[in-house]
DOTI-769312 format. One record per residue: x, y, z of N, C-alpha, C in turn. Coordinates in steps of 0.1 Angstrom, whole numbers, plus 5000, padded with zeros to 4 digits. Layout:
% DOTI-769312
XYZXYZXYZ
...
This chain:
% DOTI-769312
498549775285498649685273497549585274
497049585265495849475263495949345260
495049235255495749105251496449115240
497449035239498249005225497548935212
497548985204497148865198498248865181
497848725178499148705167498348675152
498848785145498348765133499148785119
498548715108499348685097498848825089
499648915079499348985069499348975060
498448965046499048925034498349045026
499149075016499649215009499549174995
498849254984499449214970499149324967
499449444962499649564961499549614946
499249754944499149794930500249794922
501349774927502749654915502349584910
501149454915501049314914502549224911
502849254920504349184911504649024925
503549044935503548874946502448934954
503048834967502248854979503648874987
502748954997503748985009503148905023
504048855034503548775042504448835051
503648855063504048945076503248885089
504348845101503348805113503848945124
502848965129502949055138501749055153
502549065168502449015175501549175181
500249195185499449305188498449325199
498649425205497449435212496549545205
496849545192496049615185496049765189
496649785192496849985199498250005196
499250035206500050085206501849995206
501049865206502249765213502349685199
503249685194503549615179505049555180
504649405178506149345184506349265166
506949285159507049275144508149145141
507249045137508048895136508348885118
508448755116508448755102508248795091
508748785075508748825064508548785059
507948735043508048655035507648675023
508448715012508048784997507548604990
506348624979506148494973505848584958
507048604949506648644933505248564923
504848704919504048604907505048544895
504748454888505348434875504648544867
505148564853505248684844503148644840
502848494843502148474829500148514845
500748514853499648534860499648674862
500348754860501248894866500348964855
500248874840499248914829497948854830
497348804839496348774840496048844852
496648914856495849024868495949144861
496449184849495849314843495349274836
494849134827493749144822492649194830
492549144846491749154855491349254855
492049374858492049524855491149604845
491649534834490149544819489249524827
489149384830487549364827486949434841
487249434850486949514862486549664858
486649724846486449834842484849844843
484649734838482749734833481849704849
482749704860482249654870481149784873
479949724877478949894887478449834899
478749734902478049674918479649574923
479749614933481049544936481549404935
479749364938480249224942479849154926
480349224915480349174902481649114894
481548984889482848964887482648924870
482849034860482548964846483648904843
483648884830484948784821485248704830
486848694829487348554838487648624850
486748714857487548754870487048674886
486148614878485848514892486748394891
487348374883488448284881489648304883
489648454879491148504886491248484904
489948564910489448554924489748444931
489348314922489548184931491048144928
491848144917493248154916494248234926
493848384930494248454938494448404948
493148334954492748334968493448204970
493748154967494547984964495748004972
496548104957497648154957498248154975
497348264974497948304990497748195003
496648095001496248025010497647895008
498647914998499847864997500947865003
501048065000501748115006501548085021
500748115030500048105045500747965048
500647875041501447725043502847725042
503247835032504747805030505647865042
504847965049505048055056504948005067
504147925073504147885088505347765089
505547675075506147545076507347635076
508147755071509647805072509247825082
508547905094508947935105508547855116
508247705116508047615121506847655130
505147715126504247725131503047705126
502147615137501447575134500047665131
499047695125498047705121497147815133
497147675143496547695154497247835167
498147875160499047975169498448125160
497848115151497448215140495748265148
495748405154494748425161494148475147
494548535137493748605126494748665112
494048625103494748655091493948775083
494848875082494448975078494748975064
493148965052493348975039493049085033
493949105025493749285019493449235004
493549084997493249084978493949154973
493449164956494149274950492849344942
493449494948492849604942492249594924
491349584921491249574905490349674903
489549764912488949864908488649984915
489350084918489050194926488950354924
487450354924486650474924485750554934
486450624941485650684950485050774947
484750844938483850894934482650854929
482450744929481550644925481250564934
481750574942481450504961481450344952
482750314948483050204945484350164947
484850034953485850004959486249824954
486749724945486649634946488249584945
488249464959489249424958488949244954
489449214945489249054946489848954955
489248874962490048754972488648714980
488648584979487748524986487848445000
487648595010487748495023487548435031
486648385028485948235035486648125023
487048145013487748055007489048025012
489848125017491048145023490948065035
489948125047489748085056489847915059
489047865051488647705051489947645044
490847715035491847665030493047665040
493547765047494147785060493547715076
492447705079491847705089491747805098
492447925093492748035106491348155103
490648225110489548335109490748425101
490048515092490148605084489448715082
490248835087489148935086489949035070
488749025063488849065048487849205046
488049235033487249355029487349475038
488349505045488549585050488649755045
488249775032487649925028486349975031
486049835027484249915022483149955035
483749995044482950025059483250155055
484350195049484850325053484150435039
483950345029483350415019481650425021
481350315027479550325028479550445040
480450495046479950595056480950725051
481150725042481750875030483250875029
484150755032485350815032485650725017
487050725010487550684998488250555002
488150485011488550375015489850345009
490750445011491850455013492650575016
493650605027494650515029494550405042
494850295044494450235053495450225064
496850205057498150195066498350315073
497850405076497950525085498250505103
496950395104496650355118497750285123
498750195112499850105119500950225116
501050345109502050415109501950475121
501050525126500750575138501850495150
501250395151501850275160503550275158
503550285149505250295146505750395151
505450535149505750635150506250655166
505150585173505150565190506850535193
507950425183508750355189510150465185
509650585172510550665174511250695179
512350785185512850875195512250975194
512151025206511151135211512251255205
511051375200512051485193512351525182
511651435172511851425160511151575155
510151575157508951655151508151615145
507451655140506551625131507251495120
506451355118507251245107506351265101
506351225088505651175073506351015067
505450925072505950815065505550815053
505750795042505650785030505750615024
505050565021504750425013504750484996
505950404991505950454972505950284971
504350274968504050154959503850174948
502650114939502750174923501650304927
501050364939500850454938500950494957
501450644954502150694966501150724974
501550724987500850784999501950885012
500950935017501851005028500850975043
501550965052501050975068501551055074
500851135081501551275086501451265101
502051235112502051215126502151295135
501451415137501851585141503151555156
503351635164504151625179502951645190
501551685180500651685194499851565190
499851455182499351305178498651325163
498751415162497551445148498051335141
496751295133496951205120496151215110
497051255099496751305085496951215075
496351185065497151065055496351125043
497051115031496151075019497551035006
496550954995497950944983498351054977
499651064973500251184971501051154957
500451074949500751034933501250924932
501450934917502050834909503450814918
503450624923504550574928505350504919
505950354919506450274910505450244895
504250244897503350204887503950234872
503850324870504250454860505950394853
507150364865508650384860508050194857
507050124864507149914859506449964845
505349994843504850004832505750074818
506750144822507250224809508150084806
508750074814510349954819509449794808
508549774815507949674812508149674793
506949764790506449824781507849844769
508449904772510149904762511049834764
511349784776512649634780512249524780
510549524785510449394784510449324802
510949424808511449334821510349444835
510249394842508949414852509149564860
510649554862510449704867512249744864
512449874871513749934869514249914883
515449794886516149744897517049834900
516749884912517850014917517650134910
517250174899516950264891518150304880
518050144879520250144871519550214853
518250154847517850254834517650394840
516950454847517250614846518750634849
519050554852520250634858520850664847
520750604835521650664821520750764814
519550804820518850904811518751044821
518351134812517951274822516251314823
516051404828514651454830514251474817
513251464814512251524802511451654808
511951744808510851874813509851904812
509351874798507751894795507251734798
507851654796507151534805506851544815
507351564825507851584840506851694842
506751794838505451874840504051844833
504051764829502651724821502251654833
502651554843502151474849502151634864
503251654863503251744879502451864881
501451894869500452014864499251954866
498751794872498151754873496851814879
495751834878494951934893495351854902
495051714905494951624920496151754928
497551764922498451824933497751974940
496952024932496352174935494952134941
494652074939492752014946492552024962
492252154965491952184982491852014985
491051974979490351834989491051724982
491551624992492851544987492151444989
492551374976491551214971492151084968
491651004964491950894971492650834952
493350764949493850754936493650574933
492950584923493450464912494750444903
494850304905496450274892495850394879
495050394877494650414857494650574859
494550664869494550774873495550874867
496950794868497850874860498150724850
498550764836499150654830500350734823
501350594819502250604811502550704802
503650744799502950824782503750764771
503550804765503250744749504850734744
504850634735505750624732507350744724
506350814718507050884711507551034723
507651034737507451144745508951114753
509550964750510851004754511250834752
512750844754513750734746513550614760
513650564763513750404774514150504786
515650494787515950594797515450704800
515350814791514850914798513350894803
512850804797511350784803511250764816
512150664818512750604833513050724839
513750804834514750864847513351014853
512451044838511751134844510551114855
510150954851508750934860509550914872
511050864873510850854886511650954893
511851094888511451214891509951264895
509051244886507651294889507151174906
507551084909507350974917508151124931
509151154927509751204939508951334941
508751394931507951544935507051594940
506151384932504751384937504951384955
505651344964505751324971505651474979
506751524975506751694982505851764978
505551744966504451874963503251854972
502851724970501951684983501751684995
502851745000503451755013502951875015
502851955005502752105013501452145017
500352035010499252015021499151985034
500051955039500151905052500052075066
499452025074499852155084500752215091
502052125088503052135088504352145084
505452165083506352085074507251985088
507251845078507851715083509251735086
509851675101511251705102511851595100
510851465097511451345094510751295083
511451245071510351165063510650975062
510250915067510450775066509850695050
510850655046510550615030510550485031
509250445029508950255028508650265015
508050085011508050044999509250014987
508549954976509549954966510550074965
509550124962510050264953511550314966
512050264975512750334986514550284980
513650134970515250044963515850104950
514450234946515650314935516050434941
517450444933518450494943518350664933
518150664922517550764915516450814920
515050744927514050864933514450904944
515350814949515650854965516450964966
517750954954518651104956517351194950
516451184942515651354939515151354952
514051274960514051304971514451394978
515951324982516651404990517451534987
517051574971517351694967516351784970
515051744964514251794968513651874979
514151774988513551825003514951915011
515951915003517451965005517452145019
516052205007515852305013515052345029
514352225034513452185042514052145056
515952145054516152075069515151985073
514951895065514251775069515251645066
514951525075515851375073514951305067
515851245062515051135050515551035052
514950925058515750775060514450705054
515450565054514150455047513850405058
513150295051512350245066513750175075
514450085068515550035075516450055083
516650225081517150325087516750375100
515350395099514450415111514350255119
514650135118514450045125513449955120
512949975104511549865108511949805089
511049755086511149645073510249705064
510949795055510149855043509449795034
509849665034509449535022508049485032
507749455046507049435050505649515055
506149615052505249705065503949685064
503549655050502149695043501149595048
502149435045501649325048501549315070
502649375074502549415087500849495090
500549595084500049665088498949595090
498349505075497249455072496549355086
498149295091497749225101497149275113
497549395115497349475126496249515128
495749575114494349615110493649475113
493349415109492949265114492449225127
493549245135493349285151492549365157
492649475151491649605150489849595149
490449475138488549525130488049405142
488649305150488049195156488149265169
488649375171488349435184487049555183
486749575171485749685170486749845171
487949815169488949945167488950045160
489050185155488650225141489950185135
490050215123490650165108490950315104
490250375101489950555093489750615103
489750715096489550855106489450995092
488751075098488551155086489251235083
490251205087491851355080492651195074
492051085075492950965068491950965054
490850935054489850895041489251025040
488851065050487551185046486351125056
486350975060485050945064484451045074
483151055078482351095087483051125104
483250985104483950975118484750835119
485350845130486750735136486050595130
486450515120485250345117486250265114
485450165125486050015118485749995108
486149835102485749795093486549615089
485649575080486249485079485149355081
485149215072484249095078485348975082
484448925091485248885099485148695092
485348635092485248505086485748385091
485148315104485748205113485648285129
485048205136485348255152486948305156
486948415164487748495168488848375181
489348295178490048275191490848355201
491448255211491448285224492648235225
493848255216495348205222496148305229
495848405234496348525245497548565236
């Protein structure tokens, strides 16, 4: 085991719906000792000013471009969290100076890997000097200047997880259903595979939003009064991405909503978050194996509608399906966990990616680092 070191994660994810705040205690490899939690909501009226973000990030062609009011959103963001970071040490009664590194992930407002373009907004040397703790940020764009799609990044801490399993499992697939899905695939001889594997929450907040009015579907209590739409349900699951030998890296705007007239409130609800569950297996069968465990983190694990298709789904597979809770770890956290870990990583010169994770070239760090690296063991 190497030195420890202790770092904060903070998470705002393609929901946009807060920040996630996670301390986790690392030697950056294999030894992951998992401390605190801490959800911080946006209100509705900033929650709309990060998809305006999303518009204007459209016109973006050089990364470090911020038109309309998005450098204003950027220094708003970065505030934000530099709040959180405060609210967060004063609940757990820790000071500043016990924070070896704060791992910032921003929020995603533009992502095109086909376009070897990646932008996440958050300013961390703004962060930095507002916390006083080093920050290691930008943690994609190492992985896209050397060919990979700078995402998925959580692979490398699922790995680490996977270690604390019980031995015997077989082959796991963790699975993260944020507003868009991923899989990590953990072979029995260490292999590590990852890529996103569709439309997650994004799709069932946006319809919910869009006809109730209200941010997302809690528990999945609106589908649960509607049924599948079939030719809905296949319009998204006909997609190419599920049939595309070469598995790619996804934007929120990649799959959208559909239209109004294609199904009633409920059934809208109850099909996407059908297509949410399918996307999951169908994508699976890429894998070089089939999974004898699937570990379900994220939102998407608290409707209880994608979780039974899920588990119907995979009914035929003699496979287990637990959530993260199930398995022993904090599904609400992990992301913001991870970030921190990665953080550790990039200040050790660790890789991040690997090319059965992004596609990159070979094993890369990544990440800038912002404030000297201390020395609190």
């Amino acid at each position: 085991m190497g030195e420890m070191k202790t770092a904060i994660g903070l998470m705002s994810g393609t929901s946009m719906d807060g920040i996630d705040v996670a301390l986790v205690r690392t030697d950056g490899s294999g030894t992951v000792v998992r401390g605190p939690f801490m959800g911080v909501p946006y209100e509705a009226a900033f929650r709309d000013r990060l998809k305006q973000a999303l518009v204007e990030a459209k016109d973006i062609g050089e990364r470090s471009e911020r038109p309309g009011a998005l450098g204003d959103v950027e220094r708003e963001l970065t505030l934000r969290h530099a709040d959180a970071v405060r609210i967060f040490l004063e609940r757990n009664s820790m000071a500043a100076e016990a924070i070896d590194v704060i791992g910032f992930h921003g929020q995603t407002v533009l992502h095109r890997p086909d376009r070897n373009l990646t932008v996440q907004i958050g300013d961390g040397a703004l962060l930095g000097d507002r916390t006083g703790i080093p920050v290691v940020y930008d943690m994609r764009a190492n992985d896209m200047r050397h060919g990979g799609q700078g995402a998925p990044l959580v692979p490398a801490y699922h790995a680490a997880l996977a270690k604390t399993l019980p031995a015997g499992e077989g082959p796991v697939c963790f699975v993260n259903i944020g507003g868009i899905s991923n899989l990590t695939y953990i072979g029995t001889d260490g292999a590590l595979i990852a890529y996103d594997s569709g439309p997650g929450n994004a799709l069932i907040d946006q319809w919910v939003e869009t006809h109730a009015g209200i941010p997302f579907d809690q528990g999945g209590m609106i589908a649960s009064e509607g049924r599948v739409v079939p030719e809905l349900a296949d319009s998204y699951l006909g997609h190419p991405f599920f049939t595309d030998k070469v598995r790619r890296s996804l934007d929120r705007n990649d799959f959208l909503p559909p239209s109004s007239d294609k199904a009633e409130l409920a059934d809208g609800a109850r099909t996407l978050a059908y297509v949410a569950a399918a996307s999951i297996l169908q994508s699976a069968k890429h894998l070089p194996a089939r999974p004898a465990l699937y570990v379900i983190c994220g939102g998407g694990r608290l409707n209880k509608i994608l979780m039974n298709d899920i588990a119907n789904l995979a009914a035929g597979q003699e496979a287990r399906i637990l959530t993260a809770e199930d398995a022993g770890f904090d599904g609400d956290a992990m992301e913001a966990e991870a970030w921190g870990y990665l953080a550790v990583r990039s200040m050790l010169g660790l890789p991040l990616t690997y090319p059965c994770t992004t596609g990159v070239a070979r094993a890369m760090t990544g990440g800038s680092l912002y404030g000297s690296a201390r020395k609190n063991g």
